[in-house]
Legacy VTK file of the C-alpha trace (Angstrom):
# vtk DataFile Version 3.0
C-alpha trace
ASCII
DATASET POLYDATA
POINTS 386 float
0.000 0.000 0.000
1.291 3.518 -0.781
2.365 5.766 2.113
-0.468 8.454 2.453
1.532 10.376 5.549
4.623 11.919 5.562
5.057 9.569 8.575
4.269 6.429 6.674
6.427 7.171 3.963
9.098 7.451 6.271
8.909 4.271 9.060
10.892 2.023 6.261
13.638 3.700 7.229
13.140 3.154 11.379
15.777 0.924 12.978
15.748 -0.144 16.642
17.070 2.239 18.961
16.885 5.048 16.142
15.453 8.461 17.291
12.626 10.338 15.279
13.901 14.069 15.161
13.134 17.536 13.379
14.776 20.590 12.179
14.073 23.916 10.965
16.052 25.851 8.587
14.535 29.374 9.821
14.322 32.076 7.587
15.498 35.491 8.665
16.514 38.644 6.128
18.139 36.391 3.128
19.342 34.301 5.741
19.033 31.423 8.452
18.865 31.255 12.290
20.283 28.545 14.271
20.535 28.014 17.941
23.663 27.771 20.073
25.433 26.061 23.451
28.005 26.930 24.727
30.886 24.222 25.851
34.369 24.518 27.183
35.718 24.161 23.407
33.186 25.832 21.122
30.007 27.522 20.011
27.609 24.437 19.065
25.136 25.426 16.568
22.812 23.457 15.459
19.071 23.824 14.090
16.180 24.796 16.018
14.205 21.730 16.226
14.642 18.570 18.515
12.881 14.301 19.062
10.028 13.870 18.792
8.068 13.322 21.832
5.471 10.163 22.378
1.964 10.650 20.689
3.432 14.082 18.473
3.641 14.388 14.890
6.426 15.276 13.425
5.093 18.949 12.663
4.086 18.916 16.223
7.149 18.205 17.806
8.786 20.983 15.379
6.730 23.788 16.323
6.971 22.452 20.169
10.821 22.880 19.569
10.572 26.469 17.830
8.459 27.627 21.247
10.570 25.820 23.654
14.199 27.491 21.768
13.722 30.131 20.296
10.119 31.329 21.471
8.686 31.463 18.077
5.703 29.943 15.988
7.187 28.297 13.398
5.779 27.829 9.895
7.012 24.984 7.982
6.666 25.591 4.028
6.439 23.413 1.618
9.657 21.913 -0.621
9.258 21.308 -4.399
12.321 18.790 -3.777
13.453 16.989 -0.858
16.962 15.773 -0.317
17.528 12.101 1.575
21.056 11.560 2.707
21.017 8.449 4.435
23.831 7.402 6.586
26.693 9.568 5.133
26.060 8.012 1.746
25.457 10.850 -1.662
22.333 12.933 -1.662
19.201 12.134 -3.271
16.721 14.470 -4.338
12.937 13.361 -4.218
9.878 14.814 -5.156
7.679 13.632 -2.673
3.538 13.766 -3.471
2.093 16.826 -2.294
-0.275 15.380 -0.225
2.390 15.001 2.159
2.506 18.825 2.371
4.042 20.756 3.622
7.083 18.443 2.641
10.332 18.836 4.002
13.287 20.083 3.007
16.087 17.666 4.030
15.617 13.887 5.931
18.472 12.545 6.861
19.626 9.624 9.140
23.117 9.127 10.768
24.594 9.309 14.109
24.897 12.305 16.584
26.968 12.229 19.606
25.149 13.045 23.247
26.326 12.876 26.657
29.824 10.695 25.661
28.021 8.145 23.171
26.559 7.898 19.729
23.099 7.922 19.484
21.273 7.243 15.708
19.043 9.751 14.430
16.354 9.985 11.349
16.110 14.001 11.080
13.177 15.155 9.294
13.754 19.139 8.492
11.815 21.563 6.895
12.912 25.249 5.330
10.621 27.505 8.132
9.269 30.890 8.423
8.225 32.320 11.642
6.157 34.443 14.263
7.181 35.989 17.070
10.697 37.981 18.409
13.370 35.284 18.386
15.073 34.902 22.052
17.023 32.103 23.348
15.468 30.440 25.692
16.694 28.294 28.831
17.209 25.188 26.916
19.898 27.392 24.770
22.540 30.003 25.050
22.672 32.028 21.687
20.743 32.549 18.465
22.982 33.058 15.220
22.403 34.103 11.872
24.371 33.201 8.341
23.484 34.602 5.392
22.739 31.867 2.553
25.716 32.090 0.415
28.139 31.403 3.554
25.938 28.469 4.601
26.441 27.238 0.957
29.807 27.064 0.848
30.067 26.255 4.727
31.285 29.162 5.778
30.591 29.140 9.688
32.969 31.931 10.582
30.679 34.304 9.021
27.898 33.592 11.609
26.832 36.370 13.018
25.879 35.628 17.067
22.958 37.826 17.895
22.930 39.089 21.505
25.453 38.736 24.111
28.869 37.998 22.464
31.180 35.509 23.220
34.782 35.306 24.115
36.857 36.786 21.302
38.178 33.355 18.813
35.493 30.930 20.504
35.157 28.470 17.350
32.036 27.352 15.943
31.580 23.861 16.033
28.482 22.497 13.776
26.339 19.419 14.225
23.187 17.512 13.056
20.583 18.986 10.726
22.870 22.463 10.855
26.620 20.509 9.704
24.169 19.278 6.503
22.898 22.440 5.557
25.512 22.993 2.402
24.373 19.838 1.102
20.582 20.629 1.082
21.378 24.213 -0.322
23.758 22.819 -2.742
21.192 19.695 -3.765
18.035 22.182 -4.153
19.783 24.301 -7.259
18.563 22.679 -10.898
21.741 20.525 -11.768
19.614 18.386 -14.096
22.279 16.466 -16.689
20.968 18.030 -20.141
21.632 14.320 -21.739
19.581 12.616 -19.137
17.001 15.014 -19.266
16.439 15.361 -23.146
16.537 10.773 -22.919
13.350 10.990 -20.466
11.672 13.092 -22.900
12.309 11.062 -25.641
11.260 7.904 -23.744
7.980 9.441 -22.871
7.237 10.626 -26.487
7.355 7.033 -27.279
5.739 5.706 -24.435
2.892 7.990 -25.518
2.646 6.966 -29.208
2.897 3.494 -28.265
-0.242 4.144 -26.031
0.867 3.422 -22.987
-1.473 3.608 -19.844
-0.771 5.736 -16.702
-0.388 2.593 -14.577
2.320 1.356 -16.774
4.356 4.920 -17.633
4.269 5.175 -13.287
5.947 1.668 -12.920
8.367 3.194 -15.516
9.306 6.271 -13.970
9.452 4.474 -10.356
12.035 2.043 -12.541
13.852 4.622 -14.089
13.987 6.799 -10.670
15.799 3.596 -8.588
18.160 2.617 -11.841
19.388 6.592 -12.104
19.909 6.701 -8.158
22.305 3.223 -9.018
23.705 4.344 -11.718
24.905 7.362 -10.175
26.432 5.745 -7.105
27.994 3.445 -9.696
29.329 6.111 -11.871
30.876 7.686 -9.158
33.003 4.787 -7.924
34.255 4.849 -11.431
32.168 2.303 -13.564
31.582 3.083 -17.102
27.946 3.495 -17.313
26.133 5.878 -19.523
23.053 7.478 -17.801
20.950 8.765 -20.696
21.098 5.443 -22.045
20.129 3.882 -19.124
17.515 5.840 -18.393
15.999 5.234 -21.743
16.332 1.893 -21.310
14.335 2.498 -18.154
11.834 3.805 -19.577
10.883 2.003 -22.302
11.801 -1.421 -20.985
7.657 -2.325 -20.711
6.289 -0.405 -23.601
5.778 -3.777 -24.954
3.094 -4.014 -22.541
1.011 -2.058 -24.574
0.884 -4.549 -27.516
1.708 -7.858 -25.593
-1.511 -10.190 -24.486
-0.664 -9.845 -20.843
-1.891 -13.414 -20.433
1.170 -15.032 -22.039
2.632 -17.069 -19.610
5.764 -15.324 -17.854
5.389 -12.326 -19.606
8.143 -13.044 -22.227
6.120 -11.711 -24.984
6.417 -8.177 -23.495
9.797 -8.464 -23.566
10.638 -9.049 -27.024
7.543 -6.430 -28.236
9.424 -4.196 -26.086
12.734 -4.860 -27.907
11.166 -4.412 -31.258
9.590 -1.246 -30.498
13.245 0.410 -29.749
14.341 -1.323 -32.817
11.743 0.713 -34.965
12.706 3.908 -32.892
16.266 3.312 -33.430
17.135 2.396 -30.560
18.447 -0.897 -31.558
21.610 -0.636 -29.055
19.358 -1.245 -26.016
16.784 -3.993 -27.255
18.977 -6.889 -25.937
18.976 -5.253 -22.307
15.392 -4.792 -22.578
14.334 -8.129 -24.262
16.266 -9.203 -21.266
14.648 -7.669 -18.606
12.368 -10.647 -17.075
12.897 -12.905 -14.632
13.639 -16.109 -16.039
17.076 -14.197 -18.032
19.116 -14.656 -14.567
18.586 -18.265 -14.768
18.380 -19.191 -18.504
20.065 -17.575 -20.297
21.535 -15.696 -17.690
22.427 -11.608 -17.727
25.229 -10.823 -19.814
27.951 -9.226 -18.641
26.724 -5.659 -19.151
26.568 -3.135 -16.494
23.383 -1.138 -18.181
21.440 -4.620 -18.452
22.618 -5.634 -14.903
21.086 -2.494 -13.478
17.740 -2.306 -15.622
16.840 -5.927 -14.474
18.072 -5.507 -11.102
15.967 -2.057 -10.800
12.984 -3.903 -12.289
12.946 -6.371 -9.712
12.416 -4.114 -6.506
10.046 -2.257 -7.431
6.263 -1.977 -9.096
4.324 1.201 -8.598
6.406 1.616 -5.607
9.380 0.032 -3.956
8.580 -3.210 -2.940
12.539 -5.402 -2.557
13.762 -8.227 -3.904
11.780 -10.608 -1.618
8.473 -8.779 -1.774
8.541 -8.571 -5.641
9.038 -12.123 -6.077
6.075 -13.235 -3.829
3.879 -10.971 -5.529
5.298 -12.396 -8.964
4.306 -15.401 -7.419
1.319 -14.699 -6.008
-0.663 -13.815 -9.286
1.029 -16.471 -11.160
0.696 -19.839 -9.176
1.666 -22.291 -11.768
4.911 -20.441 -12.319
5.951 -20.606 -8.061
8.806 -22.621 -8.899
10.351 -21.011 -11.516
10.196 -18.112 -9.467
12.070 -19.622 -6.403
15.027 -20.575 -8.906
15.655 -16.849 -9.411
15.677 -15.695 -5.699
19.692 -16.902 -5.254
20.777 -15.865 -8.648
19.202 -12.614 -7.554
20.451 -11.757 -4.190
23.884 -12.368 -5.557
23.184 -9.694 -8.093
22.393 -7.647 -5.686
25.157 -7.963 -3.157
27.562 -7.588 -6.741
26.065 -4.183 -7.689
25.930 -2.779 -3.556
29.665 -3.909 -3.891
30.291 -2.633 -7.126
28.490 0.867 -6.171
30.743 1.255 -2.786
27.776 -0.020 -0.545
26.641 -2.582 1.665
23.299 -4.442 0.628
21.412 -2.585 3.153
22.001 0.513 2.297
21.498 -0.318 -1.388
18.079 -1.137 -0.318
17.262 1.905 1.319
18.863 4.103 -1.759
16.578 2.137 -3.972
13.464 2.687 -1.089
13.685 6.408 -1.443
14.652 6.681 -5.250
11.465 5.332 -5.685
9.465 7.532 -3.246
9.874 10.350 -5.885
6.937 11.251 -8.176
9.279 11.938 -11.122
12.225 11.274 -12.177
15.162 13.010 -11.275
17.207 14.378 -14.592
20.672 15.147 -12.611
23.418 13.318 -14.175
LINES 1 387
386 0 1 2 3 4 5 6 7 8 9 10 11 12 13 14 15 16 17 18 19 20 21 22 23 24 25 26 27 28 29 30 31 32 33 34 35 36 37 38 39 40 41 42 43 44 45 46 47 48 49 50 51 52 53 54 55 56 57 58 59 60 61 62 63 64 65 66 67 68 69 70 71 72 73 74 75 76 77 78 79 80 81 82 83 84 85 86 87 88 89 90 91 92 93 94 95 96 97 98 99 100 101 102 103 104 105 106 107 108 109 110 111 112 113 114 115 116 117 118 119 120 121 122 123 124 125 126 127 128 129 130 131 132 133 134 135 136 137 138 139 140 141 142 143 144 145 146 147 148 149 150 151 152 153 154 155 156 157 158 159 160 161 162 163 164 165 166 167 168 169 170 171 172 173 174 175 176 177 178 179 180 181 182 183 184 185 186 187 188 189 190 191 192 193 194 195 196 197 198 199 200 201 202 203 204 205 206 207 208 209 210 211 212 213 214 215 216 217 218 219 220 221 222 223 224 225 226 227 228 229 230 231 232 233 234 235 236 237 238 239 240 241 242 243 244 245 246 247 248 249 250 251 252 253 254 255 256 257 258 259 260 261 262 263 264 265 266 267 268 269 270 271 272 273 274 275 276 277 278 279 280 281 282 283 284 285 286 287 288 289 290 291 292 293 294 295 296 297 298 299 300 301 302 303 304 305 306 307 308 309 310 311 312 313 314 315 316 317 318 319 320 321 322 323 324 325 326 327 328 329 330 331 332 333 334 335 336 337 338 339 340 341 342 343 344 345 346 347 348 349 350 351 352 353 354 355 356 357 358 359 360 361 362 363 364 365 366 367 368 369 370 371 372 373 374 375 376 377 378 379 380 381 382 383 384 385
C-alpha cells in the first residue's frame, strides 16, 4: 500500500534504537537562524528543532521545539524537492507527493553524539518561516544568523551571534541537521544532466505513441527513478555506465506491454515487443537489455555481462508502482502467477547475488542499497541530474 503520511512514507527507514527528530532551517533577512550552546571548546550550533516526543507528529514536535528554543511559531513551508542523505552516503533528491505537504526540506539519518556516546538519528527538516521575536530560551545560550551564500559554501565563521557575544576566537563547532545544511542548499539548485534530461523526454514521447497507460508509464518512472539513483552511485566509484542510455532503457523497458496479451505465460512476450519497439525507434543498441529484462534471463540464459542490463533488471525487480525489494517482488510475482511458483524460487539466489555484486560494485553494503533504492522510488518523477 502507498504511504499516504509523511510519517508512513518514512517508518521504512526506522531501525531499533533510532530516534525520530526535526529541524528547521529558519528564515530570517536572506538568511538562516540557528541556535547555540556553549561548551568549554566551542560555540555548538545546530538547528532549532529537537525528538520527537510520544503521541506528536512530526510537525508537532517541530513547532513544540521552535516555542521551547527560540520562542517562536514556526511555519514549515512546503519543498518542491526533498533531499535524503542516508547514513553519510550521496544525496538524493525526491519529489515527494504533495499530499504530504508541507514536505520537508532535508531527511536525513546518521549518528549524533550526546552525553559521551553515539546515538542514531532519522532528522526530518523543513525550510521555516516564523512568528514571534526570536530569544534564546533556557534550553539554549545564543541565536545566530548566516546569510545563505556562507551556509552554501560552509562558511561558519561568518555567523553572526545575535545578543550577548562571546569570548573573542570561541570556534564554531556544527552538528546535526545544521553541519548538513551545504548539502541541502547545494542539492536544491537545478543541476539536471541536459543528456539525461532530453533521454526521459524522448522515452515518454514514445511511451505515448505506443499508447501506454498511466499505470504502466508510473511503474516506468518508479524504474527509471531507482536505476538513475544506481547508476549514479555506480558512476561515481568509477564504472563506465552511460546514464541517458540507461535511463531510456528504463523507460521504455515495458512499452511492450502495450501490444503484448498480458496473459502469455511469464510475460516473455512483453519483452521481445518491447525490444522491437526500440528497434523501430532506433534504438536498436538497447533492445537486448530490454528483451532481457524478465525474470527467467538470470537463470536461462543468464544476464550478460553488461553493467546497463545488470542495473535495468536488477531495478525492475524491486520495485512496481512503488518500492517493494527483492523478496516482496518475487512473492507478488508469485502470487498472481501460481503455476509459475517454482520457476520463481530458482531466481531468488541468482538474484540476491546480483544484488550484493552491484551494492559492492556501487561502494555499498546491501542494506544501504536497499534503502537508496526505497527512497529513489518515493519520488513522483524522475530526477534528470546526471
Amino acid at each position: 500500500m502507498s504511504a499516504k503520511t509523511l510519517e508512513e512514507a518514512l517508518r521504512p527507514l526506522d531501525r531499533p534504537g533510532r530516534v525520530w527528530s526535526t529541524g528547521a532551517y529558519v528564515t530570517v533577512d536572506e538568511g538562516f537562524l540557528f541556535a547555540g550552546v556553549l561548551s568549554p571548546e566551542a560555540l555548538l550550533a545546530f538547528a532549532v528543532g529537537g525528538r520527537r516526543e510520544q503521541g506528536e507528529s512530526l510537525l508537532e514536535a517541530l513547532r513544540r521545539e521552535g516555542r521551547e528554543e527560540a520562542n517562536v511559531d514556526l511555519e514549515p513551508t512546503d519543498a518542491a524537492h526533498t533531499c535524503f542523505l542516508m547514513d553519510g552516503t550521496a544525496p538524493e533528491r525526491v519529489v515527494l507527493p504533495e499530499s504530504m505537504a508541507p514536505r520537508p526540506t532535508l531527511v536525513w539519518t546518521g549518528p549524533i553524539p550526546f552525553e559521551g556516546r553515539y546515538l542514531d538519528y532519522l532528522c526530518v527538516a523543513w525550510k521555516s518561516r516564523f512568528q514571534g521575536r526570536p530569544r534564546p530560551s533556557s534550553e539554549i545560550d545564543r541565536l545566530l544568523w548566516i546569510d545563505a551564500e556562507s551556509l552554501c559554501r560552509s562558511h561558519w565563521d561568518r555567523a553572526r551571534i545575535l545578543g550577548e557575544p562571546v569570548a573573542p576566537g570561541t570556534p564554531i563547532k556544527v552538528t546535526g541537521t545544521a553541519a548538513r545544511a551545504a548539502t541541502w542548499l547545494n542539492m536544491q539548485q537545478d543541476k539536471a544532466c541536459p543528456g539525461v534530461r532530453d533521454a526521459l523526454s524522448r522515452a515518454r514521447k514514445i511511451l505515448s505513441r505506443h499508447g501506454a497507460s498511466p499505470r504502466l508509464v508510473k511503474h516506468s518512472e518508479k524504474v527509471t527513478s531507482v536505476a538513475l539513483a544506481l547508476g549514479r552511485r555506480l558512476r561515481a566509484t568509477g564504472a563506465n555506465l552511460d546514464l541517458p542510455l540507461l535511463a531510456t532503457a528504463a523507460m521504455c523497458h515495458d512499452v511492450g506491454r502495450t501490444h503484448a496479451d498480458p496473459r502469455v505465460a511469464a510475460g516473455l512476450e512483453h519483452a521481445r515487443a518491447s525490444a522491437l519497439i526500440l528497434n523501430s525507434e532506433g534504438l536498436d543498441h538497447l533492445a537486448p537489455a530490454v528483451a532481457n529484462h524478465i525474470l527467467p534471463a538470470i537463470v536461462n540464459p543468464g544476464l550478460r555481462d553488461d553493467l546497463l542490463e545488470r542495473v535495468l533488471f536488477y531495478a525492475d525487480k524491486v520495485v512496481g508502482l512503488e518500492h517493494m525489494g527483492i523478496g516482496a517482488r518475487l512473492d507478488d510475482f508469485a502470487a498472481r502467477r501460481p503455476e509459475l511458483t517454482d520457476e520463481v524460487d530458482r531466481t531468488r539466489d541468482p538474484l540476491a547475488k546480483l544484488q550484493g555484486h552491484l551494492a559492492s560494485a556501487a561502494g555499498l553494503t546491501t542494506e544501504t542499497l536497499e534503502t537508496l533504492c526505497y527512497v529513489a522510488a518515493l519520488s513522483e518523477t524522475v530526477d534528470p541530474s546526471g
